[in-house]
N, C-alpha and C positions, 0 to 999 in steps of 0.2 A: 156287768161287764167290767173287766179287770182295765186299769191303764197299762200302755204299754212304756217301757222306759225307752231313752237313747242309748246309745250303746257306754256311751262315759256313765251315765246314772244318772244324769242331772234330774230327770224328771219324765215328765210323760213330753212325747213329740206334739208339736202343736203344728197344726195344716194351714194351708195358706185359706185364709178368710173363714178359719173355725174358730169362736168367740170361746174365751178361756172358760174352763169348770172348775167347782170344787174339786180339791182331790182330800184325799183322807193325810192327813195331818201327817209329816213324816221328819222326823231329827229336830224337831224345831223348826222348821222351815213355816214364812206366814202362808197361811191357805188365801189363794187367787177368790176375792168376793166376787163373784159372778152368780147367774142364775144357771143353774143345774140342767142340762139338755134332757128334756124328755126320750125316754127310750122305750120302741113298740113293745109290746110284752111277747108280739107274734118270731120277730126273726131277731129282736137282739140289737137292731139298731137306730140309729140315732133318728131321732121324727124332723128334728130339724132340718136335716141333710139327705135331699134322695141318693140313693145307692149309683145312680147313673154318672148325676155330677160329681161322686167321688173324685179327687184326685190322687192319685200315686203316691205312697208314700216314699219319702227322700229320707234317707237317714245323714243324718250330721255328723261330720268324724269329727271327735273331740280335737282341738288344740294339738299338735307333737311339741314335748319340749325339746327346745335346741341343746345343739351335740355337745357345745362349748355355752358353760356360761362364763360371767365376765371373773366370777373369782378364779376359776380352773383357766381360765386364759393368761391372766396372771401368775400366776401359782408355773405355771407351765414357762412363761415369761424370765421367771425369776429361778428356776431352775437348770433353765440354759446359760443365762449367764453366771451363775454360781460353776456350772461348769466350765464355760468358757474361762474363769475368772480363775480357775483351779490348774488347769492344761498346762499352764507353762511352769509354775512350780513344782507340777508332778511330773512334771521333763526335766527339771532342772535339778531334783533331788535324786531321779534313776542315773542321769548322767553321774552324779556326783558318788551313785554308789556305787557306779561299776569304773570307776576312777579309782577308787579305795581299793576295788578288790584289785583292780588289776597291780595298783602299789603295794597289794599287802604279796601279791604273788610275784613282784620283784623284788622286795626283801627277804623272801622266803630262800630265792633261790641266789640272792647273795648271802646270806648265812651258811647254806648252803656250798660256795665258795668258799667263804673265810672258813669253814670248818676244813674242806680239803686241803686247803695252803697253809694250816695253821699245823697239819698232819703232815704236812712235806717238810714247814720248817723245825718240824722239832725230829725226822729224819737226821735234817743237816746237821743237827749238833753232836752225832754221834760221830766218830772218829773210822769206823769200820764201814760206814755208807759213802764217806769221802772217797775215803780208796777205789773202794768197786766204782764210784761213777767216774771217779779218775781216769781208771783202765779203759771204761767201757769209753767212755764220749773222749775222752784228747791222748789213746794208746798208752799210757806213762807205764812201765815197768819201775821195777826197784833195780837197785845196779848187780849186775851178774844174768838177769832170768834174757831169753831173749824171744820177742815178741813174733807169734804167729798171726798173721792176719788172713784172712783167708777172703779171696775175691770173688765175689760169683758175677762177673763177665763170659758170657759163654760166645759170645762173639770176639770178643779179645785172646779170650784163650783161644780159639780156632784160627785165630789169624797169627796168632804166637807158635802155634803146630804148625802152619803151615797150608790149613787146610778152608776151602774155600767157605765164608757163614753161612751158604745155605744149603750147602751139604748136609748137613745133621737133622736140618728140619724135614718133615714128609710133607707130602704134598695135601691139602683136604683132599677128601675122601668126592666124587663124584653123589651126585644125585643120585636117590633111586634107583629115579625112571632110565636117567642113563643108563645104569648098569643094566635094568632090565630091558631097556631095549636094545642095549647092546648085545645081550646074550642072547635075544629073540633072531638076531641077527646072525650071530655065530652059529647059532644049529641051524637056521636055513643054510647056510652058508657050507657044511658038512653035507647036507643032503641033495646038494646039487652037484655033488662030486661023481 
């Protein structure tokens, strides 16, 4: 008869008040000095032990190792505050670089200015741009020409005519629905004639 093992491998299961046996020699492991249980040649089992008083065999679950051991609890310890230890300079460096950008996009677009005023002031220096913005912004003629101005007052000029401001304007226009119900209204209105 074969031994049977535990489910881990340790060895063969041992029964409560079954006295140890050899077992055949295994990894090096020392062989248990005992005297070898005689076994019937008829059904296989043990002569020491009647079949009645058997007891139940219990299987043994091996050991679990735990979930955390103590270097991974560390390790995990020191991880966090590497992080923790990290957060505020990595807050303090994205601030700083969206600080830059947003300065580099205010210089951008004051370059951007002094290029336009740098274009206006070299306008002024020509002697033919003086002139025209002369005329245009403060009316100045040269002596003889004589100056048209033209007003677009269209209330001033109506009241200059004579004629009252809101004469010239039309009325809006009605809704829709008004119109059509008012014309729903008009052909009843012919048919009860």
């Amino acid at each position: 008869m074969t031994q049977r093992l535990t489910p881990g491998g340790q060895g063969p299961a041992r029964r409560p008040g079954q006295r140890s046996r050899a077992a055949p020699p295994r990894s090096g492991r020392p062989v248990s000095r005992g005297a070898e249980p005689k076994e019937s040649a008829d059904t296989g089992r043990s002569a020491n032990r009647p079949a009645a008083r058997r007891a139940p065999v219990r299987r043994t679950n091996a050991p679990q190792p735990r979930r955390f051991t103590g270097r991974a609890t560390v390790l995990l310890v020191v991880l966090v505050a590497l992080a923790l230890g990290y957060t505020y300079p990595v807050r303090v460096y994205l601030t700083q670089q969206s600080d830059i950008a947003r300065m580099e996009q205010a210089q951008a677009e004051q370059r951007e200015r002094i290029g336009e005023l740098s274009e206006q002031a070299a306008l002024w220096k020509d002697k033919r741009y003086i002139e025209i913005q002369a005329r245009k912004r403060f009316y100045m003629v040269y002596p003889g020409e004589v100056p048209l101005v033209v007003l677009t007052d269209p209330e001033g000029a109506a009241r200059d005519a004579g004629t009252p401001p809101d004469a010239g304007k039309s009325q809006p226009a009605d809704p829709w629905y008004d119109t059509l119900w008012s014309s729903i209204q008009a052909a009843d209105a012919e048919t009860d004639r």
